[in-house]
Backbone as a printed PyTorch tensor [residue, N CA C, xyz], in Angstrom:
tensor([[[ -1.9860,  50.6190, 129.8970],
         [ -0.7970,  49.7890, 129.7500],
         [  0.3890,  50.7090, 129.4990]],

        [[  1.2310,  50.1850, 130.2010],
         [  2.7160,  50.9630, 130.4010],
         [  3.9210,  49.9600, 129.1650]],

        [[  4.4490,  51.0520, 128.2180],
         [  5.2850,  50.3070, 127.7320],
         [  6.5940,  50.6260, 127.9690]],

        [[  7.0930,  49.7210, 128.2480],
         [  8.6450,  49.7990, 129.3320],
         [  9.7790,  49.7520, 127.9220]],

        [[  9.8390,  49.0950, 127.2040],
         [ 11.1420,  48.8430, 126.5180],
         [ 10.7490,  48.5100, 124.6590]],

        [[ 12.1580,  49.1370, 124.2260],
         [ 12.2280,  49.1380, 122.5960],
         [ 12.6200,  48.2590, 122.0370]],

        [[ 12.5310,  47.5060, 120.9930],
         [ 13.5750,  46.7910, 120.4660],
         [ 13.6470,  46.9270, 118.8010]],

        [[ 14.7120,  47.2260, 118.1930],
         [ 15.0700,  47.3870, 117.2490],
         [ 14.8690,  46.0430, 115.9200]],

        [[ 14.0710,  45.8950, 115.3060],
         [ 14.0480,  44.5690, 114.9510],
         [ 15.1640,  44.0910, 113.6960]],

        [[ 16.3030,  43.2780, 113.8760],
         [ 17.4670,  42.8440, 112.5580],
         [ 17.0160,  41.9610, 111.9920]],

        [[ 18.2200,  41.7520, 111.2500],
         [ 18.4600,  40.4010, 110.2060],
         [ 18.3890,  39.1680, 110.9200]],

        [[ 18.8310,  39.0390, 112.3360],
         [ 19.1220,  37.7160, 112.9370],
         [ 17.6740,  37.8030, 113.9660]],

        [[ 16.7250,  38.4040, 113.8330],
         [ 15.7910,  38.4440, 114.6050],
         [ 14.1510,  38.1560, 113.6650]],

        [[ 14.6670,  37.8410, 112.2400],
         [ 13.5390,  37.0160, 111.3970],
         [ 13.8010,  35.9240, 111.3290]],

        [[ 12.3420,  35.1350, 110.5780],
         [ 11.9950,  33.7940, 109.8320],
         [ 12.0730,  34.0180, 108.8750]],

        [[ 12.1430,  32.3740, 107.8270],
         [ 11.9370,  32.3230, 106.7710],
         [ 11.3270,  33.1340, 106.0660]],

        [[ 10.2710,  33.7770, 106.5860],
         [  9.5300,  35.1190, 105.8540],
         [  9.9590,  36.4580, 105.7930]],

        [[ 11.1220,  36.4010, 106.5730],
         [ 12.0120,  37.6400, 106.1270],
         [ 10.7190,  38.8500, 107.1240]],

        [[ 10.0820,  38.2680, 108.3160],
         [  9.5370,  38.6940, 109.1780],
         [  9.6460,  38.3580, 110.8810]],

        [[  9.2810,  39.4790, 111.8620],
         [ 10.0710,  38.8340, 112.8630],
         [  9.4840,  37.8700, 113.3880]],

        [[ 10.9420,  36.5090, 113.9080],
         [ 10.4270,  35.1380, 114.2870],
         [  9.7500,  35.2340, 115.7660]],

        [[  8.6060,  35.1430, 115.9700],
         [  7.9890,  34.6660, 117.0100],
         [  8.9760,  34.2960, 118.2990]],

        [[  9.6290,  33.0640, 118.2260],
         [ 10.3640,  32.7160, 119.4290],
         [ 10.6550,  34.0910, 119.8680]],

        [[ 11.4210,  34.4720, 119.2090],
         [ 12.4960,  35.8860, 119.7100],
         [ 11.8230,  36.4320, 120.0580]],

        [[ 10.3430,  36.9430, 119.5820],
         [  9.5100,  37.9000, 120.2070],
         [  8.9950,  37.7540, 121.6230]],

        [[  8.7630,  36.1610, 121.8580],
         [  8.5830,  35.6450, 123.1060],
         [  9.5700,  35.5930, 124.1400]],

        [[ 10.9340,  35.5650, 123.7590],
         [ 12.1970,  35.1930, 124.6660],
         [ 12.1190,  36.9720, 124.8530]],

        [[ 11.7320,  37.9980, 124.0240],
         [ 11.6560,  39.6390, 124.4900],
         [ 10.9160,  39.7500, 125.8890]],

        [[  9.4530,  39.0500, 125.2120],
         [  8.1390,  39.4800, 126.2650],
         [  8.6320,  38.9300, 127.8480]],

        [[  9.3360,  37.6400, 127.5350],
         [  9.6330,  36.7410, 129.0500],
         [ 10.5840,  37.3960, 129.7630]],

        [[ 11.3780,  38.1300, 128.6390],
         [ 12.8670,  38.6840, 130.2210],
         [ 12.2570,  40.2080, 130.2540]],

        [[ 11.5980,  40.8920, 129.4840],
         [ 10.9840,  42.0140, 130.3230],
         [  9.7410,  41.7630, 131.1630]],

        [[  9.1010,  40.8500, 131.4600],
         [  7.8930,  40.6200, 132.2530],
         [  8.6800,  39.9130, 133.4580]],

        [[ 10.1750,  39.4210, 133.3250],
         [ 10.4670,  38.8110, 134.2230],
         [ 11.4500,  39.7640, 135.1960]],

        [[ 12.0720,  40.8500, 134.3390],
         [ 12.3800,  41.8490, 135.0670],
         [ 11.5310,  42.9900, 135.6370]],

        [[ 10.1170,  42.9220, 135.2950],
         [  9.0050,  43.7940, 135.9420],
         [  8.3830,  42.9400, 136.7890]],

        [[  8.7760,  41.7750, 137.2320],
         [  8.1890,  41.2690, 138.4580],
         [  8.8800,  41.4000, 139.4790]],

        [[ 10.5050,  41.3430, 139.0730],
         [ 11.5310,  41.5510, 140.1580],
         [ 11.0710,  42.5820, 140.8010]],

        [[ 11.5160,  44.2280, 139.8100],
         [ 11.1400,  45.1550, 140.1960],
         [  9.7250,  45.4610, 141.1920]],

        [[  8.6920,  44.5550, 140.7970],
         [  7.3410,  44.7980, 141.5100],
         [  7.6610,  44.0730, 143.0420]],

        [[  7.9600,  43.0060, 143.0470],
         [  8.3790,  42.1340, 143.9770],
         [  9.2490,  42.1430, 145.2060]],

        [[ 10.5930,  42.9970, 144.2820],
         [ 11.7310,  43.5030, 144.7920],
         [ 12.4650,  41.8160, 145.2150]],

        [[ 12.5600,  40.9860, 144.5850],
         [ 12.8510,  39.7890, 144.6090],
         [ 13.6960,  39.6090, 142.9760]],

        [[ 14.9220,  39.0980, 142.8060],
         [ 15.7350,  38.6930, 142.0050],
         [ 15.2410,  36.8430, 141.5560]],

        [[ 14.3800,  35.9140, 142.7440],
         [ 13.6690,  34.9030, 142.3200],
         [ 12.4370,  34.7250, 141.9030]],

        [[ 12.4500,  34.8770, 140.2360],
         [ 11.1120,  34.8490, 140.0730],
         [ 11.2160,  33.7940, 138.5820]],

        [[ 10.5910,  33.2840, 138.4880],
         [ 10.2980,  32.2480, 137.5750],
         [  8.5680,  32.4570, 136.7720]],

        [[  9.1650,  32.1020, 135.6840],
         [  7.7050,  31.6210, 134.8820],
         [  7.3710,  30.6430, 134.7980]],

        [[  5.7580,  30.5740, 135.2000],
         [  4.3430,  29.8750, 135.7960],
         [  3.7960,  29.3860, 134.3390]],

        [[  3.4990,  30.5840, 133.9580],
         [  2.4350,  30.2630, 132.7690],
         [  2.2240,  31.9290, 131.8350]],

        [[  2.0440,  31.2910, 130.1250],
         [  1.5270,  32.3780, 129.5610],
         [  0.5850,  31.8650, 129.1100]],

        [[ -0.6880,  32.2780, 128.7370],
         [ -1.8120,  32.0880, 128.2880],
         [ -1.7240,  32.5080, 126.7440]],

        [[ -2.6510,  31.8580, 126.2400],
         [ -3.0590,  32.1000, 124.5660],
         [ -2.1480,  33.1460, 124.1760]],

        [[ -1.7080,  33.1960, 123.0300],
         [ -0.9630,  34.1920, 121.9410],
         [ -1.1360,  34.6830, 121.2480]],

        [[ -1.6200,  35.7180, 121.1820],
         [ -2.4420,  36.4240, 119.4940],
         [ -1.3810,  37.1380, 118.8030]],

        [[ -1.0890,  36.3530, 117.7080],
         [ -0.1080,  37.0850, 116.9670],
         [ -1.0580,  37.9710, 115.9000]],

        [[ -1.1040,  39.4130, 116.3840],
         [ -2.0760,  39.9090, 115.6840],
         [ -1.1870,  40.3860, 114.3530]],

        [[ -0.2560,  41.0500, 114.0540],
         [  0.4760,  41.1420, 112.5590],
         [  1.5320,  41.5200, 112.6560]],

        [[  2.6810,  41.5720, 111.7210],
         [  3.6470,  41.6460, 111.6760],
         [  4.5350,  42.9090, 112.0880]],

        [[  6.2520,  42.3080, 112.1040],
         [  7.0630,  43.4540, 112.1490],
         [  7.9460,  42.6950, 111.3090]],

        [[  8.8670,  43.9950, 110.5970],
         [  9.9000,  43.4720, 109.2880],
         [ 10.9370,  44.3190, 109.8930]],

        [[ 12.1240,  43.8570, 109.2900],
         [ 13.6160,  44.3790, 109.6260],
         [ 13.9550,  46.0390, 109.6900]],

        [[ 14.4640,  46.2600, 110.4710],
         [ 13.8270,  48.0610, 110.7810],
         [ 12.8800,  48.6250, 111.5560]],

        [[ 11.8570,  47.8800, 111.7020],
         [ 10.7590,  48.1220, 113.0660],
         [ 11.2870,  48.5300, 113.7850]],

        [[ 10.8440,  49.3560, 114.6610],
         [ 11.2680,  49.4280, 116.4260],
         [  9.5640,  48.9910, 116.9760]],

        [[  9.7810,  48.2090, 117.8230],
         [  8.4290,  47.9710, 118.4230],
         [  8.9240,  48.4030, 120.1090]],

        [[  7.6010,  48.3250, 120.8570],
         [  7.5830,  48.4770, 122.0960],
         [  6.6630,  47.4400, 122.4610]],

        [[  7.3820,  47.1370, 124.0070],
         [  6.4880,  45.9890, 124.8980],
         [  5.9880,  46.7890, 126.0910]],

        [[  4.9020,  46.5580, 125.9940],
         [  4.1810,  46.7720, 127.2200],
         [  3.5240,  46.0940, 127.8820]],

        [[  3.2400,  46.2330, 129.4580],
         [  2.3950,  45.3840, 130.4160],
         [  1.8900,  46.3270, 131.5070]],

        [[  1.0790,  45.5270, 132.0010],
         [ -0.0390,  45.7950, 132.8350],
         [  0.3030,  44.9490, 134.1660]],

        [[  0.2220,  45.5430, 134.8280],
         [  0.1420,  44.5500, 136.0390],
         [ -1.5610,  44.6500, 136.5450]],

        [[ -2.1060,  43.2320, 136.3750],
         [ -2.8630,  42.3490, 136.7070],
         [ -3.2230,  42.4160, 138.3520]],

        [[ -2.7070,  41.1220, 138.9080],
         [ -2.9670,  40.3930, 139.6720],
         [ -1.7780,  40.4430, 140.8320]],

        [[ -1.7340,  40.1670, 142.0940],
         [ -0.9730,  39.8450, 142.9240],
         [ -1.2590,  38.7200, 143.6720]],

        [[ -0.6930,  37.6830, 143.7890],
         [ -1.1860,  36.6950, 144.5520],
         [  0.0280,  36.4340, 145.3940]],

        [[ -0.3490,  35.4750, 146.6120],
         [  0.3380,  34.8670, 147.9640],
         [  2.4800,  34.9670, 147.1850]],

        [[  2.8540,  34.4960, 146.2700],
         [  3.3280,  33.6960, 145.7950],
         [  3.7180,  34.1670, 144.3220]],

        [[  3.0810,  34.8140, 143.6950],
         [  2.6060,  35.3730, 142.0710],
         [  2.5180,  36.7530, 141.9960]],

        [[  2.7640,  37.1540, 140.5100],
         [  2.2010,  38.3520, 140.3060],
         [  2.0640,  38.4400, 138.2740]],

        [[  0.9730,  38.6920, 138.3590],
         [  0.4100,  38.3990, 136.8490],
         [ -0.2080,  39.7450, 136.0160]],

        [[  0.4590,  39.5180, 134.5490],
         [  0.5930,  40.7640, 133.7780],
         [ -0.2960,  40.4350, 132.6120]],

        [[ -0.4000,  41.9290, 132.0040],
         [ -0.8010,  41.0770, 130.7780],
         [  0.0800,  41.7670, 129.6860]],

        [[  0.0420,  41.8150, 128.5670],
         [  1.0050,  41.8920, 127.4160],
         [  0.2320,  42.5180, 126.1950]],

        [[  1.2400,  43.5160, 125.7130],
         [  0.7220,  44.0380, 124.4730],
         [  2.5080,  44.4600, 123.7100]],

        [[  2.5560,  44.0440, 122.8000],
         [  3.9330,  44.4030, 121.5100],
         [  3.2690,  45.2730, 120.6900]],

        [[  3.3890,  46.3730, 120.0030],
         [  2.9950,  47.1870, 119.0760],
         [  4.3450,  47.6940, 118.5350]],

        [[  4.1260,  48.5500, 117.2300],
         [  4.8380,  48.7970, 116.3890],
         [  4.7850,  50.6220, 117.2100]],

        [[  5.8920,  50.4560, 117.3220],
         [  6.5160,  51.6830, 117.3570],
         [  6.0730,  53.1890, 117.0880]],

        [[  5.9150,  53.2630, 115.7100],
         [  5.4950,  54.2750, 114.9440],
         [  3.9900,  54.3740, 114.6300]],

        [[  3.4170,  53.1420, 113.6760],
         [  1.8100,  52.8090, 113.3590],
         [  0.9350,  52.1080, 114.6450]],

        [[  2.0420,  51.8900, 115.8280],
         [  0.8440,  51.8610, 116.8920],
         [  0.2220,  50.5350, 116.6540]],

        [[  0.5570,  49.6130, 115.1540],
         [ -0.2250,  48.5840, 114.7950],
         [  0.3170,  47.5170, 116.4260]],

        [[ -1.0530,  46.7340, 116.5730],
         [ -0.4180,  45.5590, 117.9040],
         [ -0.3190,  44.3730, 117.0110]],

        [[  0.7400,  43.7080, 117.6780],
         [  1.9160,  42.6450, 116.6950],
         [  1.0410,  41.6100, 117.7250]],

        [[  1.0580,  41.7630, 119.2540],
         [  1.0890,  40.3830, 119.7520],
         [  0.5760,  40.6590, 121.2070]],

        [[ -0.7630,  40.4570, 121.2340],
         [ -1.0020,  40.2780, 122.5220],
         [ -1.5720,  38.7820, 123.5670]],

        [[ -1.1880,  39.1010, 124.7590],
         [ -1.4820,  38.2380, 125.6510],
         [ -1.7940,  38.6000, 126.9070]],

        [[ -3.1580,  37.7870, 127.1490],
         [ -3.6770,  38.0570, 128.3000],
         [ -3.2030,  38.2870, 130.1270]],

        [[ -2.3270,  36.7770, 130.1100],
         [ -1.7750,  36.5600, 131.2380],
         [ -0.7170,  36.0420, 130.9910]],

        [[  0.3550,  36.5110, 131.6160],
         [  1.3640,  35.8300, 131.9140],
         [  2.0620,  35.8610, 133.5980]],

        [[  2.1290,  34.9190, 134.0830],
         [  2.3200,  34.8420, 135.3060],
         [  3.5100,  34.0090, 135.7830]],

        [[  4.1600,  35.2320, 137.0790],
         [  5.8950,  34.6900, 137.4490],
         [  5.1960,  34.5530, 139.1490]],

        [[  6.0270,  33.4430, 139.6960],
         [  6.1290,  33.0110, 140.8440],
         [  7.2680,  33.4500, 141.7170]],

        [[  7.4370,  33.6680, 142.8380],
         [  8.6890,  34.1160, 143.4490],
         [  8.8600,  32.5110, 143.9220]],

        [[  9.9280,  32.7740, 143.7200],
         [ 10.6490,  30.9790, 144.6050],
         [ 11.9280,  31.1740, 145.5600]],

        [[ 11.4550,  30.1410, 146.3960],
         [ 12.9430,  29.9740, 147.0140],
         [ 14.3980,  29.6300, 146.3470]],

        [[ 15.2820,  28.9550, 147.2230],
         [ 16.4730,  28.5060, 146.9460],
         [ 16.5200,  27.0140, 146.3080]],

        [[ 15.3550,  25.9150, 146.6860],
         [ 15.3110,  25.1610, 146.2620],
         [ 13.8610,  25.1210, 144.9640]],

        [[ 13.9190,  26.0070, 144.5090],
         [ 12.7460,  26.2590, 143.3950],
         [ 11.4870,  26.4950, 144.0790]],

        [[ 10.9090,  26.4650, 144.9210],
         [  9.6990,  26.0840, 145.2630],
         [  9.1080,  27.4530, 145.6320]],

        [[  7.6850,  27.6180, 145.1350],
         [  7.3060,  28.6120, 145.6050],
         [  6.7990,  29.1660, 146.5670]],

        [[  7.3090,  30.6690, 147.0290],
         [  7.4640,  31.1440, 148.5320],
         [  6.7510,  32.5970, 148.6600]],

        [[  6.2700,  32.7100, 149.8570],
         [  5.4090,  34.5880, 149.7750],
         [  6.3140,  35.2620, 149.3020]],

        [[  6.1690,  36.1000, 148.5400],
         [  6.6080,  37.0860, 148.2370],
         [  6.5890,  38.6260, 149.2960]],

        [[  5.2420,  38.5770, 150.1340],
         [  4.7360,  39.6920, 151.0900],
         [  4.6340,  41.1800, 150.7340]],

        [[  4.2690,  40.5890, 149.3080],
         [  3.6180,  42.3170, 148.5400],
         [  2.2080,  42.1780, 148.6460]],

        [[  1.6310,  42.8660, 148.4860],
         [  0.2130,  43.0440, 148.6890],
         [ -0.5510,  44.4460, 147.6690]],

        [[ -1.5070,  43.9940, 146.3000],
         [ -1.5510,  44.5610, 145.0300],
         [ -2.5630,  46.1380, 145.7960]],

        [[ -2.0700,  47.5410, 145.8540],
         [ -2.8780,  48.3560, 146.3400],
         [ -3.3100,  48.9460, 145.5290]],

        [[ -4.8140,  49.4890, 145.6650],
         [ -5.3160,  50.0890, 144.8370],
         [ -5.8550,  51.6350, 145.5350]],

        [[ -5.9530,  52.7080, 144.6540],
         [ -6.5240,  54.2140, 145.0030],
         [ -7.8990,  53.6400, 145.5790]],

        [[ -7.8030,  54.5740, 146.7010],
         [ -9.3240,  53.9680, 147.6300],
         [-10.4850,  54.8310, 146.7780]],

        [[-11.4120,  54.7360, 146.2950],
         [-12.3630,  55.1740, 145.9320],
         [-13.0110,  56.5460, 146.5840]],

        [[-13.2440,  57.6950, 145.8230],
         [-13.2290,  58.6520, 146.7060],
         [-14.7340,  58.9040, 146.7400]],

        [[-15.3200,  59.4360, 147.9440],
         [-16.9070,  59.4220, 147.9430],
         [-17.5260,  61.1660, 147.3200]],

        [[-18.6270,  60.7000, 146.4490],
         [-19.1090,  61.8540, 146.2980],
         [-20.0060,  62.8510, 146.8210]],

        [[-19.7420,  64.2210, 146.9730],
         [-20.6780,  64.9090, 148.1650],
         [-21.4570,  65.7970, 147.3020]]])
């Protein structure tokens, strides 16, 4: 897993627990997974499908720097699906992972359209 981006965690980025609020952590994970589909895609229309289960495995407090990282998964007709890991910066501790999260390329009227990427993999090399 590749982690693409930092975020500094503030005052306006906790809960009541004076720990960071979830939403925000999610509105992080969605516009960098949604700008690593563009990039994969090379498409500016891409929308979110679906995220799967949420493991908020433990915390970050004011001062953190965490990093998000993803994986690219899956490529489909239409799709391209990641998976998700947040960790702490420094202790490496993971804050929040998720399995799948998956963006659709769409047209002009929302609907979803090929994209015409195709997921390649290193061909397997034979042993002599």
């Amino acid at each position: 897993m590749k982690f693409y981006s930092r975020k500094l965690i503030r005052p306006e980025d906790l809960n009541a627990n004076n720990t960071l609020f979830g939403g925000q952590l999610l509105k992080w994970i969605d516009e960098e997974a949604g700008i690593y589909s563009m990039t994969k895609l090379g498409s500016g229309t891409v929308v979110t499908k679906f995220i799967s289960e949420i493991d908020f495995v433990s915390s970050a407090s004011q001062g953190d720097v965490i990093e998000i990282g993803l994986q690219l998964m899956a490529i489909g007709k239409t799709s391209v699906t990641f998976k998700c890991q947040v960790r702490n910066l420094l202790t490496k501790d993971i804050i929040i992972s998720i399995d799948r999260i998956v963006f659709v390329n769409v047209d002009a009227n929302g609907r979803p359209t090929p994209h015409g990427k195709i997921l390649i993999t290193k061909p397997i090399e034979s042993v002599v």
